[in-house]
C-alpha positions as CSV (number, residue, x, y, z in Angstrom):
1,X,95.5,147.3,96.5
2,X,96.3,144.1,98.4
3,X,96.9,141.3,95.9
4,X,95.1,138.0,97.0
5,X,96.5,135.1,95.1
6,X,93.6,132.9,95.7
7,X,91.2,135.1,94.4
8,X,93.6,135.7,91.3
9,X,93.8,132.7,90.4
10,X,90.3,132.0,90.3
11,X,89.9,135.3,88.0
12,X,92.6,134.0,85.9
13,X,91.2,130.6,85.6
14,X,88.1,132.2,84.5
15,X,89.7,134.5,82.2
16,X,91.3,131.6,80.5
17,X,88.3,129.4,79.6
18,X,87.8,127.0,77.3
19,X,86.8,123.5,76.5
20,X,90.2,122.5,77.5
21,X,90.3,123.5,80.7
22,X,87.9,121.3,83.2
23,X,90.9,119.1,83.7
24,X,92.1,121.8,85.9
25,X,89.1,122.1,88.2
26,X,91.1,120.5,91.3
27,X,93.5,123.5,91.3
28,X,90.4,125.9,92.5
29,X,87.7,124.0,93.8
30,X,87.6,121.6,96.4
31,X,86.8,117.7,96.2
32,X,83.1,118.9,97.5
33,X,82.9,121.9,95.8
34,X,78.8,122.9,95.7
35,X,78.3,125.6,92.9
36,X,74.9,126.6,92.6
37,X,73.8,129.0,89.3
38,X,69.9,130.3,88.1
39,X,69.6,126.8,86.5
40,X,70.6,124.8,89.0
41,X,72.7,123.5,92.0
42,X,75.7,120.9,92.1
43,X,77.5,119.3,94.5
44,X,81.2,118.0,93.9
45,X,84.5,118.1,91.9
46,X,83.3,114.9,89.5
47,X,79.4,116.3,88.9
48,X,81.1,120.0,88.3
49,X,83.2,118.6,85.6
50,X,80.8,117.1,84.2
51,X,78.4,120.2,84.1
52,X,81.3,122.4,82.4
53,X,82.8,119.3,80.2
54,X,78.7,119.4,78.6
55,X,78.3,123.1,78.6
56,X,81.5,124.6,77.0
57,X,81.5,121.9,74.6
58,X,78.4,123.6,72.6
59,X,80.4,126.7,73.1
60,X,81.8,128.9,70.4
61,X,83.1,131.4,72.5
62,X,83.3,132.0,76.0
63,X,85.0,135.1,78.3
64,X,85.1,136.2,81.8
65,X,85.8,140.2,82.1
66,X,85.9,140.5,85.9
67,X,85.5,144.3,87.2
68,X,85.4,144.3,90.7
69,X,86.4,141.7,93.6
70,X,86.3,142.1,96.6
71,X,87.3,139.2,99.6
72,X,87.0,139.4,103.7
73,X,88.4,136.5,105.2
74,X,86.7,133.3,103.7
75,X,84.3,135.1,101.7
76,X,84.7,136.9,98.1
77,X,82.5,138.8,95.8
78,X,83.3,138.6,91.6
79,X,81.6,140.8,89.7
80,X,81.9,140.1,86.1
81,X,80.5,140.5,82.7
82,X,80.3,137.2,80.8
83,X,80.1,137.2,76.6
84,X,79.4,134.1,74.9
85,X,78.6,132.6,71.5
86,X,76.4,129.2,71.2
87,X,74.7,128.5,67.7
88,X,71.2,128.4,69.1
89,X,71.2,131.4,71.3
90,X,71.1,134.8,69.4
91,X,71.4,133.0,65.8
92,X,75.1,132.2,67.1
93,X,76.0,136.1,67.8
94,X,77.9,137.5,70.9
95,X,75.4,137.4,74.1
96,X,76.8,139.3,77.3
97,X,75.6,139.6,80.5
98,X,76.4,140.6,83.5
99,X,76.8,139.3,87.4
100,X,78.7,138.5,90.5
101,X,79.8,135.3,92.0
102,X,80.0,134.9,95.8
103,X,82.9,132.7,97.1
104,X,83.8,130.7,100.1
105,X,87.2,129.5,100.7
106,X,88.7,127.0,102.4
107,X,92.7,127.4,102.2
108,X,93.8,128.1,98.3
109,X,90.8,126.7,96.7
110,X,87.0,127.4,96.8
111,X,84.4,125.4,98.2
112,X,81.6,127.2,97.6
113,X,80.3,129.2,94.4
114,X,77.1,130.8,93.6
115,X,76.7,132.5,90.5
116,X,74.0,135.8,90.6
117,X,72.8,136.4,87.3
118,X,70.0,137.2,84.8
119,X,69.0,134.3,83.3
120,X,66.5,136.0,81.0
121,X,69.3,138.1,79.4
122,X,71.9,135.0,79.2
123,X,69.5,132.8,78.0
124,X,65.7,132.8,77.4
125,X,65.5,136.4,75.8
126,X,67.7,134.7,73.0
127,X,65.7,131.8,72.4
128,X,63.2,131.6,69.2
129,X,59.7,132.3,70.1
130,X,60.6,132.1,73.7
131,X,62.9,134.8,73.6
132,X,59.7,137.3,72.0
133,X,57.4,136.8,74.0
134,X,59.9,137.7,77.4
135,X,61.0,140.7,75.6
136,X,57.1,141.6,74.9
137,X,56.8,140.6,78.5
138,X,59.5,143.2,79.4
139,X,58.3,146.3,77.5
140,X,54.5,145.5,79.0
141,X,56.1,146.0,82.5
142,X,58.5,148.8,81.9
């Protein structure tokens, strides 16, 4: 298997996660970075460190297991299973999920990022009331 330190360091990044580490952002995205997930779409470096700086603060625990990746030139594919803790999701126990991000490169750093995911099973399946009726939902249909 061909090593592709780019890519790596992206995983490793990821792997590493906390609330500590927005302030190292710059060394894998670009300045106009647009990352786009199931909740919405954002467009560069300063609104992106925001977004995390916000979201892993309410964060108990947080971890990337990446399990396949994949890259062709400019392009990667992440797939990844993502476990969390937040006190109001799950009555604060481990949620995990699983998806793929799609990459674009532009030298060492990425430019673009979209995050595929279930957004039911990260988050609305684990909310009170909210979280009953989509699993009622999801039994009707199966």
């Amino acid at each position: 298997m061909v090593i592709d330190p780019p890519l790596e360091a992206f995983c490793t990044f990821y792997k590493k996660l906390d609330k500590s580490c927005t302030k190292n952002l710059p060394e894998i995205y670009t300045e106009d970075i647009r990352f786009i997930d199931p909740f919405q779409r954002i467009d560069g470096l300063a609104a992106l460190t925001g977004y995390f700086d916000a979201l892993y603060a309410r964060l108990e625990y947080i971890h990337f297991e990446f399990t396949q990746r994949q890259r062709h030139a400019d392009q990667a594919f992440v797939c990844w299973t993502l476990t969390l803790v937040h006190p109001k999701l799950a009555s604060g126990r481990k949620v995990a999920v699983e998806g793929c991000s799609r990459l674009r490169f532009r030298g060492d750093r990425v430019c673009e990022h979209h995050d595929y995911f279930d957004a039911g099973a990260l988050l609305y399946e684990h909310l009170p009331l909210f979280g009953t009726a989509i699993r009622w939902l999801k039994r009707r249909l199966a």
